[in-house]
N, C-alpha and C positions, 0 to 999 in steps of 0.2 A: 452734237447733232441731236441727242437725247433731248438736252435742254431746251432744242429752238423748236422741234418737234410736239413739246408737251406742252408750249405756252401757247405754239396756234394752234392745238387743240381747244385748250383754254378759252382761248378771243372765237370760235366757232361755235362753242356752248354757248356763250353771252350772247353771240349773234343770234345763231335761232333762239333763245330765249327771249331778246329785245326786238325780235321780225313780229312776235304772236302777240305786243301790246300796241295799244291805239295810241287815238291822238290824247297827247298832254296837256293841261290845263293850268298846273300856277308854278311861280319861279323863273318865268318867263325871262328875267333878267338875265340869266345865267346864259342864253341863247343871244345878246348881244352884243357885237364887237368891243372891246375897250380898246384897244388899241388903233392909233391914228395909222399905223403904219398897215397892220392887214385889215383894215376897213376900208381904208383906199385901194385896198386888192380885193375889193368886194369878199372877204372872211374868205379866202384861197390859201391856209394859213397849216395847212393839217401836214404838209411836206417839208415846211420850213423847218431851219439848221442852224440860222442863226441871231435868235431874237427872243430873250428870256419870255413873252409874253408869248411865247410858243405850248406855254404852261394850260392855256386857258382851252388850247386847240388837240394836242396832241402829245402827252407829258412825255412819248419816246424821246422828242427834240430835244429834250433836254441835253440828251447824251452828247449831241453833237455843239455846245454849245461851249466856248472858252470863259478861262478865267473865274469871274463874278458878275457877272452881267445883273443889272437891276434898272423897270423900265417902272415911270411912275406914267399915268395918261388919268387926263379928265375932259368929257364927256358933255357937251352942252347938248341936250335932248330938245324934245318939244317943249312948249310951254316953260313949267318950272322943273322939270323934269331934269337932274344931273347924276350924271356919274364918275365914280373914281375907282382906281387899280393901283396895284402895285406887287410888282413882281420881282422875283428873285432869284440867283441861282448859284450854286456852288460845288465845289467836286472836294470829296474827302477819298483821300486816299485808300484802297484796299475796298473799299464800300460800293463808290460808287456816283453819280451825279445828283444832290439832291435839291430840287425848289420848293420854294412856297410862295403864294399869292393870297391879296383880298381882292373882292369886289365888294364897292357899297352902290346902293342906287337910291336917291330919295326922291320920290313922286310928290313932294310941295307941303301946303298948307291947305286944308279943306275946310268947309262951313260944315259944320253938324249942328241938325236941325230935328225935330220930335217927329212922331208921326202928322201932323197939324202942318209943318210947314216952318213954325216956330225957331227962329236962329238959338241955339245954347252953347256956342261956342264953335270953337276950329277944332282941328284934328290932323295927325300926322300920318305919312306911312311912309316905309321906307325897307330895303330887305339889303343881307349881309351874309357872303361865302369865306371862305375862309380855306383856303388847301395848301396841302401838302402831297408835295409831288415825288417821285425816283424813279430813275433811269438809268440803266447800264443795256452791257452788250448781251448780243444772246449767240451771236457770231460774227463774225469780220462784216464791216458794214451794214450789219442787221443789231437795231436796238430795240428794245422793249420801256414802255415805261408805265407806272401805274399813278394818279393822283385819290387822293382820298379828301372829300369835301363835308362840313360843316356848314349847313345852311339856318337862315333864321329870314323872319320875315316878323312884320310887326305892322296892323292897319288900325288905329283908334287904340282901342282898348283888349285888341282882338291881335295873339300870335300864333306863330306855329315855327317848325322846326323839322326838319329834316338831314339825314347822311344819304351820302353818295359817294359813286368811286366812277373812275375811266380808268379806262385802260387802253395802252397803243402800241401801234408797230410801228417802225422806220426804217425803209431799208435805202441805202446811197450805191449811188452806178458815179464812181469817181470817175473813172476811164470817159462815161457819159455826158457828165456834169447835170445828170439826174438823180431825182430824190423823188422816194415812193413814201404816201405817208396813210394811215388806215386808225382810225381811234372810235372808238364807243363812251360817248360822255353821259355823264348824269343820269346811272344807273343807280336807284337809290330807295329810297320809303321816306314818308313823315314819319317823324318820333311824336309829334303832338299837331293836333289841327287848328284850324281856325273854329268850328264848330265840332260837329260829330261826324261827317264825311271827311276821307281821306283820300286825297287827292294823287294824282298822279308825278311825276317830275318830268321835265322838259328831254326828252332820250332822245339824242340824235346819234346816228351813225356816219362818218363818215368817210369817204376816201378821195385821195387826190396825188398828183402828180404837180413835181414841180422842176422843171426844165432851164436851165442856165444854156443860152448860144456860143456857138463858141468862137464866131468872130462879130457876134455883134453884142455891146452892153445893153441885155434885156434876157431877164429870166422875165417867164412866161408859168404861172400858175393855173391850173383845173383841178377845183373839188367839187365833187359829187355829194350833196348833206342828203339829211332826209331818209333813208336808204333803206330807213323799220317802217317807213311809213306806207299801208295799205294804199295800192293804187287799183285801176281797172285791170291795166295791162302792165307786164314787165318791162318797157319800155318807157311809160310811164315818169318809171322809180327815180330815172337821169334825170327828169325837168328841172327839179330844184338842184341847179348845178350853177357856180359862179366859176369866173373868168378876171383873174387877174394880172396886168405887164407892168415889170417893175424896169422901166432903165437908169442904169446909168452912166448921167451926163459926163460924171466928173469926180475925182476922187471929194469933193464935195456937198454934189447935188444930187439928187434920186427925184427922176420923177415917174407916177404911181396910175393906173387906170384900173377900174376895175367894174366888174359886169354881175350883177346877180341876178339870174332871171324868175328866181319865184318872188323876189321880191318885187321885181316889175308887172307881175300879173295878180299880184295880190293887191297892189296897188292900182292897177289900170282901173279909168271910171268910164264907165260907157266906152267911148273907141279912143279916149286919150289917155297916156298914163305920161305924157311928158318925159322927163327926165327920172324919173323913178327907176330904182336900179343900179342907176348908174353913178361910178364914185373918181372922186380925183384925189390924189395926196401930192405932198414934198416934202422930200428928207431934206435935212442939210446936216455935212459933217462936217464940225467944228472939234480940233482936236479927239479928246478921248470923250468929245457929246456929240448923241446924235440928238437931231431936234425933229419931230415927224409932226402934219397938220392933216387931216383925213377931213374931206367933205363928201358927206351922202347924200344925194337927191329922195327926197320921199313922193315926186312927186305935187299933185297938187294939196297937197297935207304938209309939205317943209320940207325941212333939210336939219340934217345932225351934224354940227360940229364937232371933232375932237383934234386935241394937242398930246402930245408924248415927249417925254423928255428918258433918253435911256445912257448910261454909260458904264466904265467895268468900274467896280472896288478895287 
């Protein structure tokens, strides 16, 4: 009890400590779903138990996680815009649950031109995480897990570089077939800037619930993100909350809905925002693969594709 005691003290420091900082500005990437599978659960992902890319949401998951799980997912964005993941997970014995993951993101090929207008060429940029994650118990049904990140970003001729850590809680109601999930990500500094200003890291807080029925094939996800972030009102704080239903059809099939609502009012233009928000997926299990396809509506600005391919070692 010592023990479970002293680490949510621990994760209560962090909180009031990541409540007193504002909004974020670069590494933006690190805030984007990779995964086909909780992006068609509009990112409702911080409760999840069973899905190594639970790494990127809430590294307690880890503990609940079998075998060697390992999910690869790429990422068709806007534009030229692509992304890729790859996740991992493994349990050593007497130690404990340990993962690791990358994220890469490359934003294209650009024209660089002088101050005049002048073309002198193209130019790249592109940014690269790198973590390492562990997870054990801290009581029966209650796990803890911490990730530690290595970031790098690179625009033209211009890098910078950053550490970060999350850290989480999990707690499971078996009897319920409920799963409580609570994580603080991307607490961290630049080690080097792109100039002489130092920027801040993308700090999200988040908590969620995740709910399995017990005569019908459909867990039902709500997470609450955002949660540091300064509002008017305390009521406020919920807005940015997504909403995701996973059923399944068939020892085969999984199909996926999922609801974000700040991103739907981020995106709304005047009184339309279309389908913005709103996401569909499909699992399918084939043997020891699972195959996931996530589509996100952005509205009248597109739509992000992603595929997933995950299976055990």
């Amino acid at each position: 009890m010592k023990k479970t005691t002293g680490f949510i003290f621990i994760i209560l420091i962090l909180f009031s400590f990541s409540y007193s900082l504002g909004q974020q500005s670069t590494y933006q990437f690190l805030n984007l779903d990779m995964s086909a599978r909780a992006a068609s659960l509009a990112g409702s992902f911080v409760a999840n138990n069973d899905d190594p890319d639970v790494i990127f949401y809430n590294p307690a998951g880890l503990e609940l996680l079998d075998k060697n799980p390992v999910s690869f997912s790429f990422v068709k964005h806007l534009l030229d815009i692509n992304l890729a993941s790859l996740s991992y997970s493994t349990l050593i014995n007497n130690l404990g649950r340990f993962g690791g993951a990358i994220q890469y993101i490359n934003y294209g090929t650009f024209t660089q031109a002088d101050e005049f207008g002048n073309k002198t060429g193209e130019y790249g940029a592109g940014e690269f995480a790198l973590t390492l994650g562990y997870a054990n118990l801290l009581d029966k049904n209650f796990a803890y897990g911490v990730n530690v990140k290595l970031i790098y970003s690179k625009i033209a001729d211009r890098s910078s570089s950053a550490a970060a850590f999350d850290v989480g809680l999990h707690y499971s109601i078996p009897s319920n077939l409920t799963d409580i999930g609570f994580s603080i990500l991307n607490v961290g500094t630049q080690m080097s800037t792109y100039y002489s200003t130092k920027e801040s890291l993308p700090l999200d807080i988040v908590f969620g619930v995740s709910k399995r029925m017990e005569h019908v094939p459909l867990r039902i996800s709500l997470d609450f993100h955002n949660l540091n972030e300064q509002q008017d009102s305390f009521f406020q704080k919920f807005n940015s909350f997504s909403l995701g239903a996973e059923f399944y059809l068939s020892k085969v099939l999984d199909l996926r809905f999922g609801y974000n609502n700040k991103m739907r009012n981020d995106l709304t233009i005047g009184q339309s925002a279309g389908l913005a928000g709103f996401d569909i997926g499909l699992g399918v299990n084939i043997t020891n693969y699972r195959f996931d396809y996530g589509f996100s509506s952005l509205g009248m600005i597109g739509a992000i594709h992603r595929i997933s391919v995950s299976t055990n070692l």
